[in-house]
C-alpha positions as CSV (number, residue, x, y, z in Angstrom):
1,X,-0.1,11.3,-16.8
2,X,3.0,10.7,-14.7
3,X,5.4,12.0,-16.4
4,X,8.0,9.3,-16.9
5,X,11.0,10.0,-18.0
6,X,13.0,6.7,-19.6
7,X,16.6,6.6,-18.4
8,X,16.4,8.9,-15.4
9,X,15.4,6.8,-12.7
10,X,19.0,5.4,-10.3
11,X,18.7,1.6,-9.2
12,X,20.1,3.3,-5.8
13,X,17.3,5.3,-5.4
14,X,15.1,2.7,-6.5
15,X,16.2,0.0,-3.9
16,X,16.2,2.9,-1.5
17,X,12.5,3.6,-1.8
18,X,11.8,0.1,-2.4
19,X,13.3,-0.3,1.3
20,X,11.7,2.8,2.6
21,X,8.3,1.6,1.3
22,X,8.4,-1.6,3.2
23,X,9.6,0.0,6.5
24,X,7.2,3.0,6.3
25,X,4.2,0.8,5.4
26,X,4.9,-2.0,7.9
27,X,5.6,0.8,10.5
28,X,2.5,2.3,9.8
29,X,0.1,-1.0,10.1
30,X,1.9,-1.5,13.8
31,X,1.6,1.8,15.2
32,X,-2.1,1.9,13.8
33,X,-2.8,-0.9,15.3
34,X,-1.4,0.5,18.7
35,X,-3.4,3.3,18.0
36,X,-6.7,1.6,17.5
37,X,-6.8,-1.5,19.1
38,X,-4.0,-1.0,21.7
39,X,-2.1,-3.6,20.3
40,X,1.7,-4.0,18.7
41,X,2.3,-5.6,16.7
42,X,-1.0,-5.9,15.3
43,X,-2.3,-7.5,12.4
44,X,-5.3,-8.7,11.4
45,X,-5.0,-12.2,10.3
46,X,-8.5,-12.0,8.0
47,X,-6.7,-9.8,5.9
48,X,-5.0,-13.0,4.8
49,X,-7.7,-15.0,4.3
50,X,-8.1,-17.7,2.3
51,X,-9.8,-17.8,-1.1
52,X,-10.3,-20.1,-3.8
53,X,-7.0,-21.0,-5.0
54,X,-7.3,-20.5,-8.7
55,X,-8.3,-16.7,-7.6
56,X,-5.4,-16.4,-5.5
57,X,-2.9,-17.4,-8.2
58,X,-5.0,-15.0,-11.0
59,X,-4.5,-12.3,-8.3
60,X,-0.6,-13.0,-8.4
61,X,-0.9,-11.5,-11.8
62,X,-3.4,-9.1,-11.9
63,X,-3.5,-7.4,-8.1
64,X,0.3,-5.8,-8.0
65,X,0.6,-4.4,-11.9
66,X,-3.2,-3.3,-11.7
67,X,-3.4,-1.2,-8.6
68,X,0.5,-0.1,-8.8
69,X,-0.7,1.4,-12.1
70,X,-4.4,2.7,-11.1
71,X,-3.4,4.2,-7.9
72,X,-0.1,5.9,-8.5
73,X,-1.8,7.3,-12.0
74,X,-4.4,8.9,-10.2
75,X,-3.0,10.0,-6.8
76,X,0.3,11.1,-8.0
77,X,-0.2,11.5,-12.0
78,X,-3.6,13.5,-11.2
79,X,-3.6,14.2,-7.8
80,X,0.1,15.6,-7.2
81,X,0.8,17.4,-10.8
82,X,-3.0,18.7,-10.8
83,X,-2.9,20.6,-7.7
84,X,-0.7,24.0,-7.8
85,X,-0.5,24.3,-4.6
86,X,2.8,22.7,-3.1
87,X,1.3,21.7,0.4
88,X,-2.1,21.0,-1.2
89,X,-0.4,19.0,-3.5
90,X,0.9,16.4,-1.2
91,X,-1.6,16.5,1.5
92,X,-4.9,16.0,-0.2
93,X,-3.6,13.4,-2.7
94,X,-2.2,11.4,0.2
95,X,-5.0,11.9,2.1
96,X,-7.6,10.4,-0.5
97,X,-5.0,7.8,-1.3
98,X,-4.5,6.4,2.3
99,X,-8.8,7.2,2.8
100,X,-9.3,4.9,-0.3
101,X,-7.3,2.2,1.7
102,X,-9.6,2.4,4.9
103,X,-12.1,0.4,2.6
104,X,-10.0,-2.2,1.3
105,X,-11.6,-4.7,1.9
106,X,-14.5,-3.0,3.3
107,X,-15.6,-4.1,7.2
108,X,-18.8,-2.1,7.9
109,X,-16.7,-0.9,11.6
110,X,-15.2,2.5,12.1
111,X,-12.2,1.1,14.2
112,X,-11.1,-0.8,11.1
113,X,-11.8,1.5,8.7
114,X,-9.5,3.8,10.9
115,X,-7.1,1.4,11.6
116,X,-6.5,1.1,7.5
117,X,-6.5,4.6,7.2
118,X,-4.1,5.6,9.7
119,X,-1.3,2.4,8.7
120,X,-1.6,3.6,5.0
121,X,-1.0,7.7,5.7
122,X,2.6,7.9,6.8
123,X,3.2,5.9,3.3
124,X,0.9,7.7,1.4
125,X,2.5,11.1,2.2
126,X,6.0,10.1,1.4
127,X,4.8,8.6,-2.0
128,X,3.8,12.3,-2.8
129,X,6.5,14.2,-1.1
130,X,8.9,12.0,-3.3
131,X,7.3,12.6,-6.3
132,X,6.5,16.2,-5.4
133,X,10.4,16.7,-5.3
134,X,11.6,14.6,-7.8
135,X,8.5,13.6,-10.4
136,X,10.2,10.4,-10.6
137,X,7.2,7.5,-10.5
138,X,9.4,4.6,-11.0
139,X,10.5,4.5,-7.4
140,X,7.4,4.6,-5.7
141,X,5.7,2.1,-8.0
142,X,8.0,-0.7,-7.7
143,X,8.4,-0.2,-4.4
144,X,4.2,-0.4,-4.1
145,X,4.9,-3.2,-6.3
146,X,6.8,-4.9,-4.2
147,X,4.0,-4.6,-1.0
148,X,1.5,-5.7,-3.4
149,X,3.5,-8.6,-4.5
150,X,4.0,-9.5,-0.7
151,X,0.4,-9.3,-0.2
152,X,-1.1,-11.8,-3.1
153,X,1.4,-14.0,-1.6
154,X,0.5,-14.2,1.5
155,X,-2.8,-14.7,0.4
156,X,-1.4,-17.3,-1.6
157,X,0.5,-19.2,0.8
158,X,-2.9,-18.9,3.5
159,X,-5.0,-20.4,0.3
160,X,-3.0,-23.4,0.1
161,X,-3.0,-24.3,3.5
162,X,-5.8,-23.2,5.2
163,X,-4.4,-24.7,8.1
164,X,-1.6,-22.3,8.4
165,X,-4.4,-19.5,8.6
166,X,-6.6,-21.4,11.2
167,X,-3.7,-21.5,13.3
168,X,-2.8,-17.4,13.2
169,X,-6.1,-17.0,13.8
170,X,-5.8,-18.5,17.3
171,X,-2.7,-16.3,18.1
């Protein structure tokens, strides 16, 4: 589905996207929520919040290999080696990609749903541009590994000390 090629794939280009990927997607959140909520840096501290701990350290395992898999299968596997078109090919997988992130997790409120959006497109559109020009997956997906990874953390570390999220709530 992604065509993966065993042995092809540099380490350089792998830390390089890996570093891209963190840049781009942090970028991204800020100048979104500039954008939106004329704010910067913005983040919104509920998408840290705490849950059960148990869950938290289940979704340490599950949450990065699940969704690296299921969304870079489908937006890039589908999505970009589906669509013939080169610009089509990019554009509209990035752009369903980045829309499907506007709803995680899912706040009935346009500005957040277009804050979500907008921090996840710049990222989104150089996952498929990379894989448009080299159809190289491994890349991309540890590099969305590794923001996933830095997610369920966070998560983590808020839902062991609930304290620690009570007071970035007040900043």
């Amino acid at each position: 589905m992604i065509n993966y090629k065993k042995g092809n794939t540099k380490i350089a280009a792998v830390i390089f996207v890996s570093i891209l990927t963190l840049s781009i997607g942090f970028s991204g959140m800020y100048f979104a929520g500039f954008i939106c909520y004329n704010k910067f840096p913005y983040m919104p501290a509920m998408m840290l919040e705490p849950i059960p701990v148990i869950l938290s350290i289940i979704n340490i395992f599950i949450l990065p290999i699940t969704t690296t898999l299921a969304e870079d299968g489908l937006y890039l596997g589908i999505g970009v080696n589906q669509i013939k078109n080169k610009y089509a090919a990019i554009l509209l997988p990035a752009f369903f990609y980045a829309l499907q992130h506007g709803f995680i997790p899912f706040l009935p409120d346009i500005r957040f749903i277009i804050y979500r959006f907008i921090s996840f497109l710049p990222l989104t559109v150089l996952f498929c541009i990379y894989y448009y020009r080299k159809r190289n997956p491994l890349p991309i997906m540890v590099g969305h590994f590794i923001i996933n990874i830095a997610t369920v953390f966070q998560i983590f570390i808020m839902s062991i000390s609930p304290a620690l999220y009570e007071s970035i709530q007040s900043v």
